[in-house]
N, C-alpha and C positions, 0 to 999 in steps of 0.2 A: 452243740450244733454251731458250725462259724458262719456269722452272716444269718438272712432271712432266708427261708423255704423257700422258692422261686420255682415257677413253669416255665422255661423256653419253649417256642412253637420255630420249626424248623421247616418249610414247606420245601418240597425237593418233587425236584418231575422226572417223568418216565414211562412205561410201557407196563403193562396189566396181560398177562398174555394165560389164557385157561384154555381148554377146551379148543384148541386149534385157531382160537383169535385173537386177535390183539388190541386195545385200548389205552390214549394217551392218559394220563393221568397224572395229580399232580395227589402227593402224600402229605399227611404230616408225619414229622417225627418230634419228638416228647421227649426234653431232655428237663428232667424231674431232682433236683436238688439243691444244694446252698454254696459257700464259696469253694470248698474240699471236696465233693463228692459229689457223682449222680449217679440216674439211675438214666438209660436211653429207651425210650420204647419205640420202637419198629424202624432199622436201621435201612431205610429206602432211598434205594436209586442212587445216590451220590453223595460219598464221603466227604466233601472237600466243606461242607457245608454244618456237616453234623460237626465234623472235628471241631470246626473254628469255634463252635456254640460252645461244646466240651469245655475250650481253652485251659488245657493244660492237667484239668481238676482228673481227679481219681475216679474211673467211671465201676462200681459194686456190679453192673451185670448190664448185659444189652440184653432186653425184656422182645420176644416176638407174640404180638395178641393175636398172630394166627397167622399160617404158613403161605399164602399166598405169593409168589412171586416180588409183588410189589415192594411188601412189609420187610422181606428179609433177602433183598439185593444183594448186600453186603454183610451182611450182619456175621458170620463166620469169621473173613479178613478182617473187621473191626475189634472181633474178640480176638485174634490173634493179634493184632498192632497192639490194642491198648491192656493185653493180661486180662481179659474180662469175660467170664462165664456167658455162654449164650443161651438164653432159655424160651422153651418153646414145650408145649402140653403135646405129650405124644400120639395124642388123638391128629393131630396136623402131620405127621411120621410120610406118609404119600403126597403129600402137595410138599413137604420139605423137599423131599429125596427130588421132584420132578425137575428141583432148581439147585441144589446143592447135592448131587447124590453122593452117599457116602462121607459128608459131613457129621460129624460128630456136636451135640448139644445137648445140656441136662434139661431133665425132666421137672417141668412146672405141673403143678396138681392143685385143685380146687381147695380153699382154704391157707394155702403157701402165703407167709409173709416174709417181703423183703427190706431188707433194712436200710434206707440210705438217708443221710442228715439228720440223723439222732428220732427218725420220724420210722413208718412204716408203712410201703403200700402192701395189698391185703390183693390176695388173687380170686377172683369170681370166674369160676368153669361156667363160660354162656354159648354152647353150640348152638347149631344154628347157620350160618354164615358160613361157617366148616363146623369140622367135629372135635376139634381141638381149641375152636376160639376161646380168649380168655378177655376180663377187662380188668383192669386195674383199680381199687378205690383206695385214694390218702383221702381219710376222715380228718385228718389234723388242716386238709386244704381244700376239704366240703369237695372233691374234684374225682371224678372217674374217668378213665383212659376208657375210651370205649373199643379202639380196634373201630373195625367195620361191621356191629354189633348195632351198636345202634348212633343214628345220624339227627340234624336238625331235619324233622319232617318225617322220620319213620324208621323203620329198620335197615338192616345191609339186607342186597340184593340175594337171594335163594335160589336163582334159575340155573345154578351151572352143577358140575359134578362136584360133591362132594357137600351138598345142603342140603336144606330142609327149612320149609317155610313154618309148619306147626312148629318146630324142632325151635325155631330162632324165638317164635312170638311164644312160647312156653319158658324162654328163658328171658324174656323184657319181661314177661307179666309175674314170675317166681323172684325173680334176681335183680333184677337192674331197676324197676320202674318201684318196688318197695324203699328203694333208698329215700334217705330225707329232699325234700324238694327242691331246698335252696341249693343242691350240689350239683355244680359247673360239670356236663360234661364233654371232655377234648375227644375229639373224634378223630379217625382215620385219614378222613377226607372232609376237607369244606369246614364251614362255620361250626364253633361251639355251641353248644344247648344248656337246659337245665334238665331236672327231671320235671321239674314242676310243668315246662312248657309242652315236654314229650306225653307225659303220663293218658292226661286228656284224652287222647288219640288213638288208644289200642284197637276198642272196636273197629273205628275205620280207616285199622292199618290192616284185622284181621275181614275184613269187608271185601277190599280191595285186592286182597291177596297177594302173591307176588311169584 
């Protein structure tokens, strides 16, 4: 590995648009490795932002945690510019098409590990949010990429096509909230968490409903 394991956080704004509406919105994107290489999770809204973060290094794969408009803006031309496989769980296959249709992307599956900076994130199948969402865990940086899975204060939103509220809190309470406590997780949107501060909370996230 050249250099330390490193997170950049990329925040980029833009339009959220499902179900006939539209929502400003501001993303993060996850550029995940060391001086040579990363990994980009969810290439949103505006290149000009991501690339410079990039600067220059070799990017292994632009990662999508779920099909959303927002998430995967750009994500296709970025895998064309920089040689870099675009990956997305073909459970998201209709909310891809709605924004890219007839784009082409390999298939991410539950249990898939990707390799970048001599390290490996580790792929977690967490539908829910969509039926393809995924998150991401580097154990070597206690850190999971959550996608819009799960946020500071609860889970990602359920109300629109393509979710499921049982569906999302069956996969915090299997998948995501068994991780060790101390590990940092980077969200889609907004502030970072831990598990330890999320965990607490299931019953009256499942109370609450959504």
């Amino acid at each position: 590995m050249s250099g330390a394991l490193r997170i950049d956080r990329v925040v980029t704004s833009g339009v959220f648009e499902l179900d006939g509406g539209s929502w400003e919105v501001d993303n993060n994107v996850w550029v995940v490795g060391d001086d040579d290489e990363v990994v980009v999770i969810d290439a949103a809204h505006d290149a000009k932002p991501v690339m410079e973060s990039i600067a220059g290094r070799n990017v292994v794969a632009v990662v999508c945690t779920h099909g959303h408009n927002d998430h995967v803006t750009f994500a296709p031309q970025l895998g064309e510019d920089i040689y870099a496989p675009v990956l997305l769980h073909p459970g998201d296959d209709p909310l891809w098409q709605l924004t890219h249709p007839g784009s082409k992307y390999w298939s991410l599956h539950d249990g898939q590990r990707i390799a970048v900076a001599g390290t490996e994130l580790q792929v977690i199948h967490a539908p829910g949010h969509s039926p393809g969402s995924v998150c991401l865990h580097l154990p070597e940086a206690d850190a999971l990429f959550s996608g819009d899975t799960l946020f500071a204060g609860g889970p990602g939103a359920t109300g629109r096509s393509f979710s499921d509220f049982p569906t999302i809190i069956d996969s915090l309470r299997d998948r995501l909230l068994p991780l060790p406590g101390h590990t940092s997780v980077y969200t889609g949107h907004g502030d970072a968490t831990t598990i330890d501060t999320e965990a607490p909370h299931l019953d009256e996230w499942i109370a609450r409903g959504f």
